[in-house]
C-alpha positions in Angstrom: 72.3 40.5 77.5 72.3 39.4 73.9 69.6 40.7 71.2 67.6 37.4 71.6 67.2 37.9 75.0 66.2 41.7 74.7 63.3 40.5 72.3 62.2 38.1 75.4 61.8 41.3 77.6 60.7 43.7 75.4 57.9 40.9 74.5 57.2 40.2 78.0 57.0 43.9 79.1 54.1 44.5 75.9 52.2 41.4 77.5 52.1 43.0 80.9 51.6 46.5 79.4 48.3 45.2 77.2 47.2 43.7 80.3 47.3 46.6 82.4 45.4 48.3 79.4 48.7 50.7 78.7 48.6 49.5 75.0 46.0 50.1 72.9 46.0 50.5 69.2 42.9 51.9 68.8 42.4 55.6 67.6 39.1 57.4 68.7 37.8 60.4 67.6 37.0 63.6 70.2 33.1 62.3 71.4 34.5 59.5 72.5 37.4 61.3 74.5 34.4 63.9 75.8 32.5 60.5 77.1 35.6 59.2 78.5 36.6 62.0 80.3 33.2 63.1 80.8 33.1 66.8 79.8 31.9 68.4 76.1 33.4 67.7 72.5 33.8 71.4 72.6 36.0 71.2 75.6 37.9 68.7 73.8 38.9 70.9 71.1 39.6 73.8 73.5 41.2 71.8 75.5 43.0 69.8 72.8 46.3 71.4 73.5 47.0 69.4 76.4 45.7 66.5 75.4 47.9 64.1 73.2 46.4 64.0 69.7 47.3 63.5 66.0 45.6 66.1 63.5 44.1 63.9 60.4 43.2 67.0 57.9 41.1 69.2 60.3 39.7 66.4 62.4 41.2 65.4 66.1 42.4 61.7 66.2 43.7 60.1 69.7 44.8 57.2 70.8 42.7 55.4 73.4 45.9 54.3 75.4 47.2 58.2 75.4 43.8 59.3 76.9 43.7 56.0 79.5 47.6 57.5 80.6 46.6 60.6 81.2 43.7 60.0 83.3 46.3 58.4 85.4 48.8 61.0 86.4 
């Protein structure tokens, strides 16, 4: 398999990844997490070590697609 025909795959695989709703981009904060998962923004932050995050100064940032993964293990 050459490079070109890597790029095919690799582009095919995101299409059927963003289909399937295992890409997203977008970054929410932790109320939106607690209304995903359905629970308290304080059981977010308690919580928040086993929950993939990123730290942006003191505030809790995830990514949509992280929090969509998880609720499918």
């Amino acid at each position: 398999m050459n490079r070109a025909d890597a790029r095919l795959v690799a582009e095919e695989l995101y299409k059927i990844m963003r289909k399937e709703g295992l890409v997203d981009d977008k970054v929410i904060g932790a109320e939106e997490v607690a209304e995903i998962l359905g629970c308290s923004t304080e059981t977010i932050y308690r919580k928040s070590s086993d929950i993939p995050h990123t730290k942006v100064g003191k505030t809790l940032r995830f990514f949509k697609s992280d929090i969509i993964k998880m609720l499918r293990r």
